[in-house]
C-alpha positions as CSV (number, residue, x, y, z in Angstrom):
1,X,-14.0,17.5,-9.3
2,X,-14.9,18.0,-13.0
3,X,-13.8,15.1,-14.5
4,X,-11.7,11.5,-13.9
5,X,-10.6,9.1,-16.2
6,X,-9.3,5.5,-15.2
7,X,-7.1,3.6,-18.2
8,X,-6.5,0.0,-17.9
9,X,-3.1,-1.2,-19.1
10,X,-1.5,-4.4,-19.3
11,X,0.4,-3.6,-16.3
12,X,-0.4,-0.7,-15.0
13,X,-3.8,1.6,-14.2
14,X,-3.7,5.4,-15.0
15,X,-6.1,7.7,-13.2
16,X,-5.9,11.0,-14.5
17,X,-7.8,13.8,-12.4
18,X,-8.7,17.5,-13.3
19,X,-10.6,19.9,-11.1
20,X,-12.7,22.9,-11.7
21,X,-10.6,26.4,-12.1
22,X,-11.3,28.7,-9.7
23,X,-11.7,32.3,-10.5
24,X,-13.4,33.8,-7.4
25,X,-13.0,33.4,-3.5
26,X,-16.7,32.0,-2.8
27,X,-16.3,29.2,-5.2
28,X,-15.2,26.1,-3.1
29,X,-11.6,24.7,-2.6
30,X,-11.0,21.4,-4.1
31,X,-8.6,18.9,-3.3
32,X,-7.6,15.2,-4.4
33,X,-4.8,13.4,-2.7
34,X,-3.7,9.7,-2.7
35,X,-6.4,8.3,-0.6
36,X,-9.3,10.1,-2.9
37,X,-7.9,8.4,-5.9
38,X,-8.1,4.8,-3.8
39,X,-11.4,4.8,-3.4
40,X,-11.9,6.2,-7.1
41,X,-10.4,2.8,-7.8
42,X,-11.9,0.8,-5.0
43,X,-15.7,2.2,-6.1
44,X,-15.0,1.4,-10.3
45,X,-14.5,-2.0,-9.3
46,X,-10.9,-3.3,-9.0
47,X,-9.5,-4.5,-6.2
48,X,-6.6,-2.6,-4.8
49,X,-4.3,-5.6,-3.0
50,X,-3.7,-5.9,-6.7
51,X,-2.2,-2.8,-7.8
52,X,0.8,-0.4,-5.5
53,X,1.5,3.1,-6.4
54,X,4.2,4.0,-8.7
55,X,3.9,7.5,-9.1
56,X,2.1,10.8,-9.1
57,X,1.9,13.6,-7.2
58,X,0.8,13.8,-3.4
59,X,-1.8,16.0,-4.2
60,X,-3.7,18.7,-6.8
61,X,-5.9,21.5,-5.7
62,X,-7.6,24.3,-7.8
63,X,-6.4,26.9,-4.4
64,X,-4.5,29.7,-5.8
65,X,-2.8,32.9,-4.0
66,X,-3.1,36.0,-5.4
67,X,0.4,36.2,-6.8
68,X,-0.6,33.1,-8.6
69,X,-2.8,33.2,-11.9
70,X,-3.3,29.1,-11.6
71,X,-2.9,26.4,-9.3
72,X,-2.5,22.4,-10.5
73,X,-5.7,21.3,-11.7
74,X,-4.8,18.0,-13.7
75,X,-2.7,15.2,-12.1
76,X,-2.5,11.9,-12.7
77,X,-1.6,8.7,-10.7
78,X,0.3,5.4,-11.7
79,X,-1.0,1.8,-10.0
80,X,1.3,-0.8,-11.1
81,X,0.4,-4.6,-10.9
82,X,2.2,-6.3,-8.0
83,X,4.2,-9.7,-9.2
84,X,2.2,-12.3,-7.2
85,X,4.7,-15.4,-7.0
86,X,3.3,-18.4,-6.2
87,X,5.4,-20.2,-3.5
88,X,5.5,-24.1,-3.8
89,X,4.5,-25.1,0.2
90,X,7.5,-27.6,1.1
91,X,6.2,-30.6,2.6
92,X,7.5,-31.4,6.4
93,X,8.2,-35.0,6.4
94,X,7.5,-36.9,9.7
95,X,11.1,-37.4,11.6
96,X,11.7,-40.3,13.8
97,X,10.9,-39.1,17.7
98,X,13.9,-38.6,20.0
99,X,14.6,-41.2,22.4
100,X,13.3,-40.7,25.8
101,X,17.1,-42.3,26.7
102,X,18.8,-39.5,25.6
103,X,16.6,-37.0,27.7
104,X,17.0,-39.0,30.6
105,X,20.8,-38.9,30.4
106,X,21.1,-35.4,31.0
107,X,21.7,-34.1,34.6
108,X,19.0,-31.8,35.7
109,X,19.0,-28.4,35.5
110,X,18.7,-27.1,39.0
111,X,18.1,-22.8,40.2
112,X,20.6,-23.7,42.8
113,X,23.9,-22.6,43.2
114,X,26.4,-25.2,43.3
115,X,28.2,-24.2,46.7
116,X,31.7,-25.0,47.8
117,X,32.1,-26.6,50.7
């Protein structure tokens, strides 16, 4: 990886990646994906339960064919800020207890069949 660069916004993170060109087939294959920018985040400090993906590609590598001159060598990633909302917790008031009358009214439950005689 040559170089990355991680901008702070007010809502948002930017990580912009660029990778060494390659020019000849004994110089090493480089790839970044989604889970290598993560832990470029995770390691500069910020927390990631904070911040989702918005968009980027899935991946940039510096592997070119031979019909190509170039592959992708610079990407960059948007992090947006998730909206935490705070939820008020609803107190559970205390009800009055059921009546042990109206439990005892109702006819048991038996695993019987009721035969017909």
């Amino acid at each position: 990886m040559k170089n990355f660069k991680i901008e702070e916004h007010d809502t948002a993170v930017t990580v912009t990646v660029e990778l060494n060109k390659r020019e000849f087939i004994n110089e090493p294959i480089e790839r970044v994906n989604i889970d290598n920018v993560n832990s470029l985040i995770a390691n500069s400090g910020k927390s990631l339960d904070d911040y989702k993906p918005a968009s980027g590609p899935l991946f940039i590598t510096n592997y070119v064919t031979k019909g190509n001159t170039e592959g992708v060598l610079v990407g960059s990633w948007i992090f947006e800020k998730k909206n935490v909302k705070k939820v008020e917790k609803n107190e559970i008031k205390q009800t009055a207890q059921t009546s042990k009358v109206s439990i005892a009214n109702k006819p048991k439950r038996s695993r019987r069949k009721n035969k017909l005689t």
